[in-house]
MARKEFI-423759 format. One line per field, with one value per residue: x, y, z of N, C-alpha, C in turn. Coordinates in steps of 0.001 Angstrom, whole numbers, plus 500000, padded with zeros to 6 digits. Example, Ala and Ser with C-alpha at 12.3 -4.5 7.8 and 13.67 -1.06 7.14 Angstrom:
<zagus>
n.px 513190 / 512850
n.py 494310 / 497750
n.pz 507800 / 507080
ca.px 512300 / 513670
ca.py 495500 / 498940
ca.pz 507800 / 507140
c.px 513200 / 512900
c.py 496700 / 500030
c.pz 507800 / 507870
</zagus>
This chain:
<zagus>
n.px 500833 / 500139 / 501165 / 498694 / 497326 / 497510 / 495279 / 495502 / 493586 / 492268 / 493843 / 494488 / 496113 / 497112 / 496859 / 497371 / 499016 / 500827 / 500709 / 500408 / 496904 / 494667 / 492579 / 494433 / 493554 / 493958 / 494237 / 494945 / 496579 / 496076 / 498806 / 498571 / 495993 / 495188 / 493119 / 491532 / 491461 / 490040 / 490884 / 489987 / 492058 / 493114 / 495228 / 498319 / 500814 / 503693 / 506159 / 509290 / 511753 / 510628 / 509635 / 509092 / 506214 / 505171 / 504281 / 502218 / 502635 / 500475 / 498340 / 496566 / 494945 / 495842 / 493893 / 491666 / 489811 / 491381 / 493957 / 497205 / 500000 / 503409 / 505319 / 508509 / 510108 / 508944 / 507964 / 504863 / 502029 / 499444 / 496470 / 493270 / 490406 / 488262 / 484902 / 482569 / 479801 / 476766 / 473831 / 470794 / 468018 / 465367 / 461790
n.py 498824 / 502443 / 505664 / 508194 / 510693 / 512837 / 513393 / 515096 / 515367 / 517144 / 516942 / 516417 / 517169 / 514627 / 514782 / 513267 / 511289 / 512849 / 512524 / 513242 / 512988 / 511962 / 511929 / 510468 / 510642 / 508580 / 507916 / 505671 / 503836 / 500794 / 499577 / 497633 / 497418 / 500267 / 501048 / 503152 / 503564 / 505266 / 505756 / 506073 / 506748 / 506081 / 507676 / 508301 / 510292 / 510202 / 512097 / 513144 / 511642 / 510389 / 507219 / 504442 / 502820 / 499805 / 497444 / 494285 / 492314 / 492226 / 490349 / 491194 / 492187 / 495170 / 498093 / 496855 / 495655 / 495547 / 496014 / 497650 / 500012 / 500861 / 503107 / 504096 / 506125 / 508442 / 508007 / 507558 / 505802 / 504154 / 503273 / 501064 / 502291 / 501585 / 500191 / 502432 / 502927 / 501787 / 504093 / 504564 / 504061 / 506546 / 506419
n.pz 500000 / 499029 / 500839 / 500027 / 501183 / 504250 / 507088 / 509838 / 512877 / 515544 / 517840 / 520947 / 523757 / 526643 / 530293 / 532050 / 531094 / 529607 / 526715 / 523433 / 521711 / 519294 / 515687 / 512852 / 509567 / 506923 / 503235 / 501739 / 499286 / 496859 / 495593 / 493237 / 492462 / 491728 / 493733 / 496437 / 499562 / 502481 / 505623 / 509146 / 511599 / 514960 / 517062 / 518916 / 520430 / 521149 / 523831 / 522867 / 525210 / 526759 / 528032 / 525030 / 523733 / 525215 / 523481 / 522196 / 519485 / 516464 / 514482 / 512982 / 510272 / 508173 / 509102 / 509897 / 512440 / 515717 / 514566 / 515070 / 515036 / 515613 / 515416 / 514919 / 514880 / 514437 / 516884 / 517416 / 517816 / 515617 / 515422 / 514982 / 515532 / 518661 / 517921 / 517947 / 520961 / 520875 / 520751 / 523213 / 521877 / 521220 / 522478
ca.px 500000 / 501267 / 500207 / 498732 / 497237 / 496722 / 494585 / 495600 / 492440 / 491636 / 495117 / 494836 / 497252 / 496194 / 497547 / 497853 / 500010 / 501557 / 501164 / 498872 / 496093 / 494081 / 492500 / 494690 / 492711 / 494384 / 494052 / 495786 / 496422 / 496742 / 499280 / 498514 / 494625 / 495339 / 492206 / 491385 / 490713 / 490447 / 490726 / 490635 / 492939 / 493158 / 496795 / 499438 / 502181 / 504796 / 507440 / 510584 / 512340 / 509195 / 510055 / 508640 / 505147 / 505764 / 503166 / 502473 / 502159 / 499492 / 498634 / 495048 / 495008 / 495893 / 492962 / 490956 / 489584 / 492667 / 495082 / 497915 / 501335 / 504197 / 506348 / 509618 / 511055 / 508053 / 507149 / 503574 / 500901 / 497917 / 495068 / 491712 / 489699 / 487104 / 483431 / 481122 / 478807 / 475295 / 473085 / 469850 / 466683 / 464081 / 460800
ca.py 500000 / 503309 / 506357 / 509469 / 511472 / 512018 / 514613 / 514949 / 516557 / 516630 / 516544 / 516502 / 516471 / 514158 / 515470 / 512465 / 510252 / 513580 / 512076 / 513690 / 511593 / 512300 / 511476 / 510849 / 510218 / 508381 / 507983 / 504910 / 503289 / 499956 / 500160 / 496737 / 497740 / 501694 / 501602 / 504060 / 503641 / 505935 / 505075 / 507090 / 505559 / 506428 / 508494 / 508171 / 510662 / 509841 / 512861 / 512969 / 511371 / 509562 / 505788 / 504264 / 502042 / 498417 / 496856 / 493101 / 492183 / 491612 / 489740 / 491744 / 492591 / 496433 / 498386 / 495632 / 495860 / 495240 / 496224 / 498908 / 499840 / 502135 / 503906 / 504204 / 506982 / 509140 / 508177 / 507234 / 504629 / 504316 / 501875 / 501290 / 502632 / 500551 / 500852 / 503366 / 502087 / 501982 / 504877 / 503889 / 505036 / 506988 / 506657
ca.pz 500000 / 499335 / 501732 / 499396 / 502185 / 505805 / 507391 / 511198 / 513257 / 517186 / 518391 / 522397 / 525439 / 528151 / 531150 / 533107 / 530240 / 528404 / 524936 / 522622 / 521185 / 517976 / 514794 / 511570 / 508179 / 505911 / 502245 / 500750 / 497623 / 496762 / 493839 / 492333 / 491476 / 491948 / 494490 / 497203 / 500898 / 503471 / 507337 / 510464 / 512610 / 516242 / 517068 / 520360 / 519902 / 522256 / 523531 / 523237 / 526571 / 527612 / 527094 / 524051 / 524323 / 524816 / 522207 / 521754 / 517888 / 516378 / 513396 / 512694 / 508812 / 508105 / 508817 / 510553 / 514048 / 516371 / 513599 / 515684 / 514715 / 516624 / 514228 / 516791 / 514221 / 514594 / 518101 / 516906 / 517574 / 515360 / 515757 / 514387 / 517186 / 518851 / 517714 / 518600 / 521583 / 520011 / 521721 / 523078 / 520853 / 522251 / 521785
c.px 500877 / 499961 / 499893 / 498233 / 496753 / 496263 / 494680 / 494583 / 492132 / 492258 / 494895 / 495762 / 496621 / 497809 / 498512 / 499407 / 500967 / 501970 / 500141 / 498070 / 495239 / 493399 / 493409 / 493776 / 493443 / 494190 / 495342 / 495651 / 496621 / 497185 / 499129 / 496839 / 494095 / 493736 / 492595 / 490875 / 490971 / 489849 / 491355 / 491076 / 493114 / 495252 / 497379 / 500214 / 502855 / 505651 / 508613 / 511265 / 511600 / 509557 / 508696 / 507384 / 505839 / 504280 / 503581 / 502267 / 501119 / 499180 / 497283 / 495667 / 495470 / 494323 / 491534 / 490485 / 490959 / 494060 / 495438 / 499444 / 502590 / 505237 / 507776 / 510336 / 509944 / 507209 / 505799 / 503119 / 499997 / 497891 / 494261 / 490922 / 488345 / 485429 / 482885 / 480220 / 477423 / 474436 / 471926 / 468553 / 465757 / 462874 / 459795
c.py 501239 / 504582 / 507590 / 510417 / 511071 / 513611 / 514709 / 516271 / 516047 / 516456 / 517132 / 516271 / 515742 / 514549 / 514910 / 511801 / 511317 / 513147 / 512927 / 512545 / 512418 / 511225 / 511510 / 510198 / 509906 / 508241 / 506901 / 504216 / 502017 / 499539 / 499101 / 497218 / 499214 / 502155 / 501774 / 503393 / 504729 / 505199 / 506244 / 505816 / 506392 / 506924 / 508463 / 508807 / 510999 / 511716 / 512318 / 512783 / 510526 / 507850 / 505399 / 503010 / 500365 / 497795 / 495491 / 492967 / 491669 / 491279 / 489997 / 492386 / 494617 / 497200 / 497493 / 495763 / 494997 / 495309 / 497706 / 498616 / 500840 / 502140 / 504535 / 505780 / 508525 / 509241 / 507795 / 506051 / 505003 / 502765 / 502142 / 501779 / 501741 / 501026 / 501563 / 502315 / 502586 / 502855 / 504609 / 504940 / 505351 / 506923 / 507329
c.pz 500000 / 499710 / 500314 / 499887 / 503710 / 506411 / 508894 / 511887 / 514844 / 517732 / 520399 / 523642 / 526246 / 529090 / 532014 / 532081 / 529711 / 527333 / 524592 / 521751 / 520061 / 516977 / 513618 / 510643 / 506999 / 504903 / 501701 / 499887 / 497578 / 495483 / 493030 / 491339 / 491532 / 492711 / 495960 / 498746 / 501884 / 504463 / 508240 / 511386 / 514059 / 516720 / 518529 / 520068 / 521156 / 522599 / 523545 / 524836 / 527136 / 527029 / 526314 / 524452 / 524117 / 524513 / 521904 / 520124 / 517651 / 514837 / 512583 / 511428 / 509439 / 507914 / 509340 / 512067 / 514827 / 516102 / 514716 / 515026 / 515508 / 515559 / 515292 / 515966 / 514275 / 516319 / 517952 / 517016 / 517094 / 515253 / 515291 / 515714 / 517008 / 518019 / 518404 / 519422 / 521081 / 521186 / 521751 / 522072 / 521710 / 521396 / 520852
</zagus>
């Protein structure tokens, strides 16, 4: 897959962890049948000095529920973020 955009939106500090957390929106290609997906992926951005996340592997397709990755050169975890909890209906 190759990346052709990413739209980073909602970037927050948490106070307690001091990472910032966010949405990025990706846009990738897959160059064998030049089709399109976009995916919001759920964002971790580490600082500098703060040790790095320790992440088990996981073998969840790209883009897949449970699919995460940590980019050690960027400091960065994204993940698919969990589902939305279904809100109840009113009458």
């Amino acid at each position: 897959m190759r990346l052709d955009a990413c739209k980073i939106g909602g970037l927050r500090v948490n106070a307690t962890t001091h990472t910032w957390n966010g949405i990025y929106t990706l846009t990738v290609i897959t160059p064998a049948t030049e089709q399109r997906q976009v995916l919001a992926l759920q964002c971790t951005l580490f600082p500098p000095g703060q040790a790095a996340p320790n992440l088990a592997d996981t073998d969840a397709p790209f883009g897949s529920a449970g699919w995460r990755w940590y980019l050690p050169e960027l400091r960065l975890v994204l993940a698919v973020p969990p589902p939305e909890p279904e809100l109840p209906s009113m009458s």
